[in-house]
Backbone as JSON, one array per atom type, in Angstrom:
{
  "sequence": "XXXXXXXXXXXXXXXXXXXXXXXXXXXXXXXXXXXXXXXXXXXXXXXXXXXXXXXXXXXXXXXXXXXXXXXXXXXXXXXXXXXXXXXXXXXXXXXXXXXXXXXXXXXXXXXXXXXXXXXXXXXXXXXXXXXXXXXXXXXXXXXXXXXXXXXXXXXXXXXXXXXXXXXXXXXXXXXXXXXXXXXXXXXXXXXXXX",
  "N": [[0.85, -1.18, 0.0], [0.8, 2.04, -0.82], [1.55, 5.08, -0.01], [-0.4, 7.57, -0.64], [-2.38, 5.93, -1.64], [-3.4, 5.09, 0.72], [-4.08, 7.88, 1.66], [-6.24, 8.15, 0.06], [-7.85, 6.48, 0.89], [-8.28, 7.14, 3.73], [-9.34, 9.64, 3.21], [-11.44, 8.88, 1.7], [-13.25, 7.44, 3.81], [-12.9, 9.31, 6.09], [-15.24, 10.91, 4.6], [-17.15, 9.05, 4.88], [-17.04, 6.37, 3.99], [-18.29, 3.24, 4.57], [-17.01, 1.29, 3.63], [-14.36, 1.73, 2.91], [-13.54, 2.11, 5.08], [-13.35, -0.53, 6.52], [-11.71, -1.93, 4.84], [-9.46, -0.63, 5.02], [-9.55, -1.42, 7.49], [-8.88, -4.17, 7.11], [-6.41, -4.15, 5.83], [-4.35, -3.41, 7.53], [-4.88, -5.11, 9.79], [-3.17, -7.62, 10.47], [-0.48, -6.26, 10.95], [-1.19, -4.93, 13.69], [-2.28, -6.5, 15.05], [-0.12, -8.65, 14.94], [2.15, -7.02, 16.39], [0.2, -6.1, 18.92], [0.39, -8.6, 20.05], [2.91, -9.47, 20.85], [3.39, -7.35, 22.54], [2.11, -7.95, 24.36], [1.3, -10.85, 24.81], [-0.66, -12.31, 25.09], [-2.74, -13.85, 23.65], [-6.0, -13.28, 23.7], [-6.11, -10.45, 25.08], [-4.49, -9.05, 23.15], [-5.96, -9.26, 21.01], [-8.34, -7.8, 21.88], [-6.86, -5.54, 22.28], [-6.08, -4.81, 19.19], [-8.92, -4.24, 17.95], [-9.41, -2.11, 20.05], [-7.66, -0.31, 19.22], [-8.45, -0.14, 15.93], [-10.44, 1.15, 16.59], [-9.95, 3.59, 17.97], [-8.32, 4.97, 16.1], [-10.03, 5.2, 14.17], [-11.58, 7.23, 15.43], [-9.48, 9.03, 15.66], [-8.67, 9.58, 12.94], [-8.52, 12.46, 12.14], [-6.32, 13.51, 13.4], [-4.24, 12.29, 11.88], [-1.84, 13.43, 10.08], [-0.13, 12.99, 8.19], [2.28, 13.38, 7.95], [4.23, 11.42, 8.29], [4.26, 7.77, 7.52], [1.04, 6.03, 6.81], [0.88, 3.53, 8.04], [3.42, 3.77, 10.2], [1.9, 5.24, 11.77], [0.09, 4.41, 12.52], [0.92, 1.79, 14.4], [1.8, 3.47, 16.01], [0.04, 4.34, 17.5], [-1.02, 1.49, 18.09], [1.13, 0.74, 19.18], [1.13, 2.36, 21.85], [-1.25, 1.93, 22.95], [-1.26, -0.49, 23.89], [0.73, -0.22, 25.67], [-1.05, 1.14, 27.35], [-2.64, -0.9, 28.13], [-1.1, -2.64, 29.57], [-0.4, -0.9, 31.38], [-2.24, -1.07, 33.05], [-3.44, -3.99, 33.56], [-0.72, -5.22, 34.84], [-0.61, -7.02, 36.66], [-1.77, -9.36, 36.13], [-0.8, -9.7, 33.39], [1.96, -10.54, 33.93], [1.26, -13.09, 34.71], [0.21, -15.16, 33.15], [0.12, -17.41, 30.42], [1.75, -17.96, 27.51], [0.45, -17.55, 24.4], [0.64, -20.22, 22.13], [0.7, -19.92, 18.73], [0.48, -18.97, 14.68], [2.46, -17.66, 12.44], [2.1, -16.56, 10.05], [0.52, -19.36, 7.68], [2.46, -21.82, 6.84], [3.71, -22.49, 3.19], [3.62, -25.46, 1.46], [6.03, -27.58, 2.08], [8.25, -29.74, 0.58], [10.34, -31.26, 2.27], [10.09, -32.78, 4.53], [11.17, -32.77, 7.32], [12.81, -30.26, 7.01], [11.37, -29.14, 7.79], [9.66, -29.48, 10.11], [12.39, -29.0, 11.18], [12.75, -25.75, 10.93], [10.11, -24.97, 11.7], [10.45, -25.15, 14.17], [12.65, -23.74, 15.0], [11.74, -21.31, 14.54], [9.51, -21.09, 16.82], [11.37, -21.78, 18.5], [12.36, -18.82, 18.57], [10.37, -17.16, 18.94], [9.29, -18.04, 21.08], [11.69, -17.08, 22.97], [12.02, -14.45, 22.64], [9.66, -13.57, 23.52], [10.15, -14.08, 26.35], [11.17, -11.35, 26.92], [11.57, -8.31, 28.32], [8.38, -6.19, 28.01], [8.74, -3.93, 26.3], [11.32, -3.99, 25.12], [10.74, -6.46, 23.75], [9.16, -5.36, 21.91], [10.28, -3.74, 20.7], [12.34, -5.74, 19.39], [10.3, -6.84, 17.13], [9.22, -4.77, 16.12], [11.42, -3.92, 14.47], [12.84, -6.09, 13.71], [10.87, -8.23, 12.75], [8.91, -7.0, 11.27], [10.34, -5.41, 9.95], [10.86, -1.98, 11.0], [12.51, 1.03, 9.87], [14.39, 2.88, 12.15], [14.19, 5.48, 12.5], [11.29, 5.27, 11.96], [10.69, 3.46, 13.84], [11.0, 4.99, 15.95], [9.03, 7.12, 16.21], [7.47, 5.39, 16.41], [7.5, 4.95, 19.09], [8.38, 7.58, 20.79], [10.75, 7.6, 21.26], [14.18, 8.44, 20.98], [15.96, 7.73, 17.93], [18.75, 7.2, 18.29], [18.7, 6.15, 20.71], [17.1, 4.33, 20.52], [18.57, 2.63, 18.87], [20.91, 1.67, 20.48], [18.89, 0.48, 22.24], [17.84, -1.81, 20.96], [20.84, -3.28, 20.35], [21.06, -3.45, 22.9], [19.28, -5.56, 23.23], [19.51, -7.31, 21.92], [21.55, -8.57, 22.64], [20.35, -9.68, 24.98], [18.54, -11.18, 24.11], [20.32, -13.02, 22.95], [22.03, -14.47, 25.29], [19.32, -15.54, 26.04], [18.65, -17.25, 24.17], [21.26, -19.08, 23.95], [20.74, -20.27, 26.43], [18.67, -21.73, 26.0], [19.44, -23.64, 23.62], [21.7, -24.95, 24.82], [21.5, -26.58, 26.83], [22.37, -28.74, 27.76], [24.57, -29.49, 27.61], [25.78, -27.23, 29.17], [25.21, -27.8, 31.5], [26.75, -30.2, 31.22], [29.0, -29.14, 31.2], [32.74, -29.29, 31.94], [32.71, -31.81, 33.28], [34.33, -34.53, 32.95]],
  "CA": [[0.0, 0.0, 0.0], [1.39, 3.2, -1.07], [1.21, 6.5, 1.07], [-1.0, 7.73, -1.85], [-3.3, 5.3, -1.47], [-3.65, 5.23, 2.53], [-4.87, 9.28, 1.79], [-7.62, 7.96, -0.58], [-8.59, 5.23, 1.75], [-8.29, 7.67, 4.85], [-10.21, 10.53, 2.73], [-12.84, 8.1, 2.07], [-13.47, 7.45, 5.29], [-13.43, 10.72, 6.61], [-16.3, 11.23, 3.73], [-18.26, 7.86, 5.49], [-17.31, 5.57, 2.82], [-17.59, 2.4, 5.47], [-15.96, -0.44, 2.92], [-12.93, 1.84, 2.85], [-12.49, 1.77, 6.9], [-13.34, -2.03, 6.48], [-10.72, -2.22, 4.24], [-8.23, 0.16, 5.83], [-8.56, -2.49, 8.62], [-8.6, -5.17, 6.39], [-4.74, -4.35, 5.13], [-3.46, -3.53, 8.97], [-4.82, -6.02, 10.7], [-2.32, -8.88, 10.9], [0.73, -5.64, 11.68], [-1.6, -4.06, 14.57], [-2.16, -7.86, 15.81], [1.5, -8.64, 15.89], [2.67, -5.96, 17.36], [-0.21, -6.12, 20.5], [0.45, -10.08, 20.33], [4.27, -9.87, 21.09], [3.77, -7.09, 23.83], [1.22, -8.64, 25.59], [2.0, -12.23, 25.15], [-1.65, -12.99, 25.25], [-4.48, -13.86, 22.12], [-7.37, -12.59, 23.79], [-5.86, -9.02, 25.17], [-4.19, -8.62, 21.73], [-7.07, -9.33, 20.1], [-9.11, -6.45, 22.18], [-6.05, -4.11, 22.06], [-6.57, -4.3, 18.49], [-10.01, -3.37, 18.08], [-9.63, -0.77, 20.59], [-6.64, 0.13, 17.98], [-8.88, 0.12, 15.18], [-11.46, 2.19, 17.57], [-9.16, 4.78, 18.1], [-7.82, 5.13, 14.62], [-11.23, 5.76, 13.11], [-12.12, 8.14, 15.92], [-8.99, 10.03, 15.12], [-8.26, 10.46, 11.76], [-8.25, 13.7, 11.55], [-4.89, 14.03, 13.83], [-3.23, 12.12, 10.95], [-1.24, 14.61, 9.36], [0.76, 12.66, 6.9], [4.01, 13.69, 8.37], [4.91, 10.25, 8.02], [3.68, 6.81, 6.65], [-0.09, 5.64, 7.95], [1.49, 2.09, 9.04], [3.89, 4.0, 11.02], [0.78, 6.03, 12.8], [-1.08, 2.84, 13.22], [2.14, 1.57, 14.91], [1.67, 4.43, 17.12], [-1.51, 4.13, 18.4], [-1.29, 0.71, 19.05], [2.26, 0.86, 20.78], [0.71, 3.28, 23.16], [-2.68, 1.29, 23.86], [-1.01, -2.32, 24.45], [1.23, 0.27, 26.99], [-2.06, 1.48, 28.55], [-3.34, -2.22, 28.8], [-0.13, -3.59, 29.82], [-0.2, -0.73, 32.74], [-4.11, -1.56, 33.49], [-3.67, -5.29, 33.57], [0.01, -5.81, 35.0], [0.12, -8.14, 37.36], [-2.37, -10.29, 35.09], [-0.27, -10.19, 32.4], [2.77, -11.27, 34.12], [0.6, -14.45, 35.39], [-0.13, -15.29, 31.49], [1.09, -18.18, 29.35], [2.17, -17.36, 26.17], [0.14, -18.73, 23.93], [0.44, -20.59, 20.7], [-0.03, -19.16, 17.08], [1.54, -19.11, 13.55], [2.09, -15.63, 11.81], [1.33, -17.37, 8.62], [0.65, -20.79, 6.98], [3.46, -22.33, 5.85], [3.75, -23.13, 2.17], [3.9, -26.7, 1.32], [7.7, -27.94, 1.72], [8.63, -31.2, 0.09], [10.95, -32.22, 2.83], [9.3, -32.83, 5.66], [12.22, -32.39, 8.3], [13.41, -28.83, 6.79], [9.88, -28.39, 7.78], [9.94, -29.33, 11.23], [13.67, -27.42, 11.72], [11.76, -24.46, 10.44], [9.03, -24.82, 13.11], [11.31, -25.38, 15.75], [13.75, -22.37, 15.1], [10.61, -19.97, 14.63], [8.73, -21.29, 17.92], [12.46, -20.8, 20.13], [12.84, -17.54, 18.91], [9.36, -16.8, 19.5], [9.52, -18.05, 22.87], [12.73, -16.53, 24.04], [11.43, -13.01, 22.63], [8.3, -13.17, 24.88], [10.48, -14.25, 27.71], [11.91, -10.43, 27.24], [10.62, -7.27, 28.88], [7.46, -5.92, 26.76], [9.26, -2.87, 25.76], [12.4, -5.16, 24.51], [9.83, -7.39, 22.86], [8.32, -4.47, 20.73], [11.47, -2.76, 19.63], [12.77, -6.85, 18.47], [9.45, -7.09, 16.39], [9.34, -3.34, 14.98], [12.47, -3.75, 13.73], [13.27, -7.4, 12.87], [10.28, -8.76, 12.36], [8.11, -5.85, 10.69], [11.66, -3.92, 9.14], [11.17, -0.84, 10.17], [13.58, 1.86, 9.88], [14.72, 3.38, 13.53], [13.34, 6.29, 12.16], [9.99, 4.64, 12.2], [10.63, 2.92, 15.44], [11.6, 6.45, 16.88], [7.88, 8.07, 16.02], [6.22, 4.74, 17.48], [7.55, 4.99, 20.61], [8.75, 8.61, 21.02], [12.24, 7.44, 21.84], [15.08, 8.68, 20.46], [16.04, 6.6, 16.99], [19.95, 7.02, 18.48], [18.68, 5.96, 21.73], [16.58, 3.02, 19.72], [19.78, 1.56, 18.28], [20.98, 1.58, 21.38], [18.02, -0.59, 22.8], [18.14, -2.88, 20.37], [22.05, -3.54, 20.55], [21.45, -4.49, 24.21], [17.95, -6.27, 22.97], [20.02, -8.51, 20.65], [22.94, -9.01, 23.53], [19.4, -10.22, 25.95], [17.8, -12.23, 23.06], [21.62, -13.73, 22.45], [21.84, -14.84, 25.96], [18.64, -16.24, 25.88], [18.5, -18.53, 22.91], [21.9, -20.06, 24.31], [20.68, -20.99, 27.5], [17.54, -22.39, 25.53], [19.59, -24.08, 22.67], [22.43, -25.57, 25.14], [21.08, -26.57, 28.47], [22.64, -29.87, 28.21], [26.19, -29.01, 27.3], [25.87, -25.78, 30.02], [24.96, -28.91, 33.05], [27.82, -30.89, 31.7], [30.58, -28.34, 31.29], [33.62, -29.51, 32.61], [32.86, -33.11, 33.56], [35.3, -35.82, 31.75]],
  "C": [[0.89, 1.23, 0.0], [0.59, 4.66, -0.48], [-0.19, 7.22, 0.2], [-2.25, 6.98, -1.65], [-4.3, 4.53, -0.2], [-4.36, 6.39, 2.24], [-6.15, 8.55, 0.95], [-8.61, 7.28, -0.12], [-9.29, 6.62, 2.89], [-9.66, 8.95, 4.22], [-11.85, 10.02, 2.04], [-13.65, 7.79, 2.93], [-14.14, 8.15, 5.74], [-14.9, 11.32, 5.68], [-17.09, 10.14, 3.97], [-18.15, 7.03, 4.68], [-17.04, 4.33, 4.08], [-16.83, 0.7, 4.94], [-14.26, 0.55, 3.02], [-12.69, 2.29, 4.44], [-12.48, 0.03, 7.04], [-11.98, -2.47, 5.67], [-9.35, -1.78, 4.55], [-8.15, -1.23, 7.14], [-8.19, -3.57, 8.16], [-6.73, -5.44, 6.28], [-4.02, -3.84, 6.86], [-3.67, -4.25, 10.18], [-3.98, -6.77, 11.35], [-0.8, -7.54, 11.86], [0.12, -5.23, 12.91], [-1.77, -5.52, 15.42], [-0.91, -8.12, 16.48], [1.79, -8.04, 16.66], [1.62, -6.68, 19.24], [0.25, -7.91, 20.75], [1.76, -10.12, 21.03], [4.02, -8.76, 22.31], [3.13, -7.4, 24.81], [0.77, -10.2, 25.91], [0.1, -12.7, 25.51], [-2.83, -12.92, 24.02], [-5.33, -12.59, 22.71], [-7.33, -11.13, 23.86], [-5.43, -8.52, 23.84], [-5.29, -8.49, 21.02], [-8.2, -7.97, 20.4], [-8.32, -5.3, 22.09], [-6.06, -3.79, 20.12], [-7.61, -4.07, 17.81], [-10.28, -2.28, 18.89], [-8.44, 0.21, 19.65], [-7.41, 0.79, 16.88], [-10.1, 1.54, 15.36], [-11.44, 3.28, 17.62], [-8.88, 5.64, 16.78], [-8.67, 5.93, 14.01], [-11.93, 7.15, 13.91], [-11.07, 9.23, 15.7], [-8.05, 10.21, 13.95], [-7.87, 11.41, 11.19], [-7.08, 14.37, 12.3], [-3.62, 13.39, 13.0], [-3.02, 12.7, 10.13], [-0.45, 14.12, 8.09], [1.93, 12.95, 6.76], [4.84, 12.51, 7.94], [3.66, 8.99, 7.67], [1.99, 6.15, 7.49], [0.76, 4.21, 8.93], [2.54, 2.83, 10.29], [3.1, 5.0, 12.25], [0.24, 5.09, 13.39], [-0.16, 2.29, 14.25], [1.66, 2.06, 16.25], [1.0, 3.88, 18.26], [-2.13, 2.75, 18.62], [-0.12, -0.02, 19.89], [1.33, 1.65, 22.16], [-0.74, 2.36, 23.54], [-2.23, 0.53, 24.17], [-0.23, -1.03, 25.86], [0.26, 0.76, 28.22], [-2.92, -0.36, 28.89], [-2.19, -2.92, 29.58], [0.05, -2.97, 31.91], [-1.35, -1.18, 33.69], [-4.04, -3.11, 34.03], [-1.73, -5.95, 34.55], [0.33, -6.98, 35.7], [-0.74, -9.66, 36.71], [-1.41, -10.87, 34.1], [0.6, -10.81, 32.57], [2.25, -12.97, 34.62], [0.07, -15.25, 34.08], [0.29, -15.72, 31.02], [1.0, -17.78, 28.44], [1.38, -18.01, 25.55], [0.39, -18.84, 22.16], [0.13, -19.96, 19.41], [1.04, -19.21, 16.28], [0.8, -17.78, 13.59], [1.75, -15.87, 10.61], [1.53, -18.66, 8.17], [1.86, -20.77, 6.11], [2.97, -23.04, 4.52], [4.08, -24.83, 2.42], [5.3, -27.42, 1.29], [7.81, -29.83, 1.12], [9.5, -32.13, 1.26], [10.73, -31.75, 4.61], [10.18, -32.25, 6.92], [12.66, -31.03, 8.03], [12.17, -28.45, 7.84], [9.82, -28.19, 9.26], [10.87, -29.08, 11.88], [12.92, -26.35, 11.84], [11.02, -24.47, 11.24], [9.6, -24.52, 14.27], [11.74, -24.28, 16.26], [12.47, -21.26, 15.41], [9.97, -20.0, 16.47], [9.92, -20.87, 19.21], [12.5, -19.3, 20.31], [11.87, -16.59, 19.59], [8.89, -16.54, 21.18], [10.08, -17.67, 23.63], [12.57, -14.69, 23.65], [10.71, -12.86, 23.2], [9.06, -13.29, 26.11], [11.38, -12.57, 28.02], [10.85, -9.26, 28.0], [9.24, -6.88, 27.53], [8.05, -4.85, 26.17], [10.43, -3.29, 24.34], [11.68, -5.79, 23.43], [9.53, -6.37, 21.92], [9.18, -4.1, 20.3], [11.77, -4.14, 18.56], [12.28, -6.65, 17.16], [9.16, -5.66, 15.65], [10.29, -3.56, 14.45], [13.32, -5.24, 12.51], [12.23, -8.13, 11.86], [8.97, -7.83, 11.49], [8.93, -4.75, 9.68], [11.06, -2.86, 9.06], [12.15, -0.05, 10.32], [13.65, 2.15, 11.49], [14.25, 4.35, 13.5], [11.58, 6.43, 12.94], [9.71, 4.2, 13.77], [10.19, 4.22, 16.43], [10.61, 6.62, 17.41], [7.0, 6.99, 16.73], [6.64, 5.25, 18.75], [7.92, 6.44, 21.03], [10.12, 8.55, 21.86], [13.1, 7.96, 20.38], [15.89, 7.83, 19.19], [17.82, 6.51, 17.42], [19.73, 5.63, 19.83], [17.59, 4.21, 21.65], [17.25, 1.99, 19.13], [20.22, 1.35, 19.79], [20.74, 0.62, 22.28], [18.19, -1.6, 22.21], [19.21, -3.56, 20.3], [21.8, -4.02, 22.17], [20.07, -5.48, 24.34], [18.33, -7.71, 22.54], [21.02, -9.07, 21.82], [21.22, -10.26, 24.52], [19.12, -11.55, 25.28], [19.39, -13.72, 22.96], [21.82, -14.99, 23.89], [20.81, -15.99, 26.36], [18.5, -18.01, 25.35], [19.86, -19.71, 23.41], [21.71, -20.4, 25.0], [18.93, -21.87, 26.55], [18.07, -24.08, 24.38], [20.64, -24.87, 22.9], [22.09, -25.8, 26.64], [21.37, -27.61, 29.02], [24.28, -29.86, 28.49], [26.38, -27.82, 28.49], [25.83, -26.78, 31.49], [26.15, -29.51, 33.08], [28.91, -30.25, 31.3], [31.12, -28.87, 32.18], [34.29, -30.93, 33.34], [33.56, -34.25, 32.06], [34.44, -36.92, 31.73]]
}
């Protein structure tokens, strides 16, 4: 979707056209999902943080200025709501299994075992990114798993895009940590024994 074609959507809208807000959510659904899914580590709250996302959005339209890209507004406004559910709900959330989900159907692979590597690797990293702070968790997934610029990152969160590399460099040192105590836990027991 081209910036261009976010204003025609958005200016539809704003003129009551309601297939082009159906459709505006249509194409940001799955990024406004992710996002609340990874900082709140739970389906169901994700799932209400983005409809109160979409909620918001349509009620303010008219503070999107076009300074920058809609996906990176949408971003916005549902970094900042999962942060108001995350402060609303905390000691819930920390009491909260992670749960289960693909980010998309895998294509058909011919060899069955690539297939279940491929599952495996996705589901650790998955798992040892939720096991990070929620803040940590959202910068990972803005940036790795969504590419966006630091730029972009900056304007979601109103952090500093110096001070965003930054995070992420000690995000990736956390995550690094992680994954080896996840990916050697047998070899880490028997260090040292002959």
């Amino acid at each position: 979707m081209t910036i261009n074609d976010d204003q025609i959507l958005i200016k539809a809208i704003k003129n009551g056209d309601t297939k082009a807000y159906a459709q505006l959510v249509d194409l940001y659904k799955d990024l406004v999902y992710t996002l609340a899914l990874r900082m709140l580590k739970h389906r169901e709250e994700a799932e209400e943080v983005a409809q109160d996302t979409f909620v918001k959005v349509f009620k303010s339209l008219d503070k999107f200025k076009g300074d920058s890209k809609f996906s990176t507004w949408i971003y916005k406004v549902t970094y900042n709501t999962c942060l108001d559910r995350i402060k609303k709900n905390k000691k819930f959330l920390n009491d909260v299994a992670i749960d289960e989900f693909t980010f998309n159907k895998l294509d058909v692979i011919d060899n069955a075992l690539e297939n279940m590597i491929m599952n495996e690797k996705k589901a650790l990293i998955r798992n040892c990114v939720a096991k990070l702070p929620e803040e940590t968790s959202a910068l990972l997934t803005l940036f790795y798993f969504e590419d966006l610029s630091l730029e972009e990152i900056s304007k979601i969160t109103n952090i500093e895009a110096n001070t965003v590399k930054v995070k992420l460099f000690r995000a990736r040192k956390k995550l690094a940590v992680i994954l080896e105590q996840n990916l050697q836990p047998e070899s880490r027991l028997n260090y040292g024994k002959g």
